[in-house]
N, C-alpha and C positions, 0 to 999 in steps of 0.2 A: 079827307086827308089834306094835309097842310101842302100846298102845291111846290115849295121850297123842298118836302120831304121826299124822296124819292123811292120808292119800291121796287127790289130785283127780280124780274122775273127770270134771269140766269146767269150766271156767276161770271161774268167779268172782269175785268181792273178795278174799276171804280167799286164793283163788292170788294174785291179783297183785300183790298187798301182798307175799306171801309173795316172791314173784319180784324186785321189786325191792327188798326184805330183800337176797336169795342175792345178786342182783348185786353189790350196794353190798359184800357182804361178801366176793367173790371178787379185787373190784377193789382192794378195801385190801390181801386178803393176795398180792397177784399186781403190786401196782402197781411193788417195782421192775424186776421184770422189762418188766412194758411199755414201762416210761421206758428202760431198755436198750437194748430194739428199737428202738425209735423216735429214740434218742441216735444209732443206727448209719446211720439212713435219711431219718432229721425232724429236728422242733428238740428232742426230747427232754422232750418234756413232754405225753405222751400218759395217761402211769399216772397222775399229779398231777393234771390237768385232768378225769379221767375218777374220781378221788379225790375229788374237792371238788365235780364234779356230782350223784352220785351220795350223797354228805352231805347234800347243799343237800336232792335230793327226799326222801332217807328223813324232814327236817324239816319238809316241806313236807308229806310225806303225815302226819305226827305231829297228831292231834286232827280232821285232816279225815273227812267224814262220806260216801264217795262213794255214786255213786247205782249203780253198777256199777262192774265190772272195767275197761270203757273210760278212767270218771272219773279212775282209778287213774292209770292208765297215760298219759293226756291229760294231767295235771297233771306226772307224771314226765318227761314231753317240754318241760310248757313250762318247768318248771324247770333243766334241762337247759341249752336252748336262754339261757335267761336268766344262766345263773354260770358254763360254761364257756367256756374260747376257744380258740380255735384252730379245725382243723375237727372236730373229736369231738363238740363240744358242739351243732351243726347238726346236725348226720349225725344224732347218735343222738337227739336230739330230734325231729326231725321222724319219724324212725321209729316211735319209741313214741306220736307226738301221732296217727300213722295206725294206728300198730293200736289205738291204743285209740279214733277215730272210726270203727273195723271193726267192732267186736265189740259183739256181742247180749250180753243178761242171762238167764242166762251162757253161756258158749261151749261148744259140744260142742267137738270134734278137727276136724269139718271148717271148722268157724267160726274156728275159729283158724288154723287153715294157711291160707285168705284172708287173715287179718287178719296174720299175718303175710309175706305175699305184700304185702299193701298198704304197710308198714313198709317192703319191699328195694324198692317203685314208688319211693317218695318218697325213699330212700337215693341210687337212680339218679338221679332227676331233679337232685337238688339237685346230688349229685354230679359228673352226667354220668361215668358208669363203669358196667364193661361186666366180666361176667368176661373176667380174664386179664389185667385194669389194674394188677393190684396192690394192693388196698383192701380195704375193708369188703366187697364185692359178694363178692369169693369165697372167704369163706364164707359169709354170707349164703344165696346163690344154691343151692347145693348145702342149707341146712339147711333151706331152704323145701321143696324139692323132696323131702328125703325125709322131712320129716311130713306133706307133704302123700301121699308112697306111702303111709306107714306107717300115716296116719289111715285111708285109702280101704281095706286092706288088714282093718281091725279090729284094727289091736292096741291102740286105746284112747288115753287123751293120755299116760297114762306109756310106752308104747311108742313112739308117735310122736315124742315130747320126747325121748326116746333116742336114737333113729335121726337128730334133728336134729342133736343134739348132739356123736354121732360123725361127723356128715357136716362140720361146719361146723368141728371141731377136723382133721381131714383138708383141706379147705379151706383153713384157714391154713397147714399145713404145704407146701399146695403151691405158695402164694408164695414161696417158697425160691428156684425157679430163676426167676422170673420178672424181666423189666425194667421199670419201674412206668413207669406211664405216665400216671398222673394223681395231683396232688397235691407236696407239700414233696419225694418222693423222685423223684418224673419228673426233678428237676433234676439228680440224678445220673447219668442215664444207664445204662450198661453195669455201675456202680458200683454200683447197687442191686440188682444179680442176685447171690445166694448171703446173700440176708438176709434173714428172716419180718417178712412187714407184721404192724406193733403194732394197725393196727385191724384185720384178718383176726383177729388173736389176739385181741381185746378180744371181738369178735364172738362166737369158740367160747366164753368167757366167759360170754357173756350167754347162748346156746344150753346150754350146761350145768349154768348155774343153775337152768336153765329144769326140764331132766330131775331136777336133786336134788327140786327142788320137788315136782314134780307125781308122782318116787315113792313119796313117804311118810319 
């Protein structure tokens, strides 16, 4: 390993800076594909909104002095919540405002897979979505599930962060068949079946950022 590169064995500041670093940088280079998805099911403006939130935090965390990984990721959420619109800028705010009022200084693997389980509580709530809606939840739902195996299991947070990240990129794919049932593409009906939900995809985004991160 390239000795400059550093690898997290548990989630503190320097991760989660790091984390939402990868994000902001997966969603620039992936954003027109989002707005594609989302042009076919939504209003087309999922990669853009999800572009300019994610600018907004990296400036927001720019000079801040957090007291943890939580502070991090609290502040990411409420920035979030504050410059996007539509429903992306709730959803993922409120998820990252609860996993970062989850997380200890700093987080082992199983600390995190709570605090990420707290993130998919307050996704649901707000949301009201359930896997097999069509939405953020499934992937979500599956990438919590298996870093929560993979932590319990011992393979560490870059294992775990792996396992999330293939579970939660499979999860969006298997929005494909499904008929959405909450949200801009419920209104479609029958017409939303053979098309990948943009937040399921935003989702394995943020879950894969996650695993670049934390492997070095």
């Amino acid at each position: 390993m390239d000795p400059d590169i550093r690898q997290f064995d548990e989630f503190d500041t320097p991760a989660a800076e790091a984390w939402i670093r990868a994000i902001a940088a997966a969603v620039e280079k992936e954003q027109s594909r989002l707005t594609e998805l989302d042009s076919a099911i939504g209003d087309g403006d999922h990669g853009s909104n999800l572009q300019r939130g994610f600018t907004a935090a990296l400036a927001a965390l720019d000079g801040l002095r957090p007291a943890g990984p939580g502070a991090v990721l609290t502040k990411t959420g409420t920035t979030l919540i504050s410059k996007v619109g539509g429903a992306s800028g709730p959803l993922y705010g409120k998820a990252f405002r609860a996993i970062g009022a989850a997380l200890p200084e700093p987080a082992d693997p199983a600390a995190l897979a709570e605090a990420l389980s707290a993130g998919l509580d307050a996704v649901r709530l707000l949301g009201k979505a359930e896997t097999g809606d069509k939405t953020i939840v499934d992937a979500w739902t599956p990438a919590v599930a298996a870093f929560r195996a993979a932590a319990a299991a011992g393979a560490g947070l870059p294992g775990a962060a792996a396992a999330a990240a293939d579970a939660a990129e499979q999860g969006a794919r298997d929005t494909v068949p499904l008929q959405a049932r909450k949200g801009r593409a419920s209104y479609l009906g029958e017409r939303s079946v053979g098309h990948q939900d943009p937040g399921a995809t935003s989702t394995a985004l943020v879950f894969r950022a996650l695993a670049d991160v934390t492997a070095g």
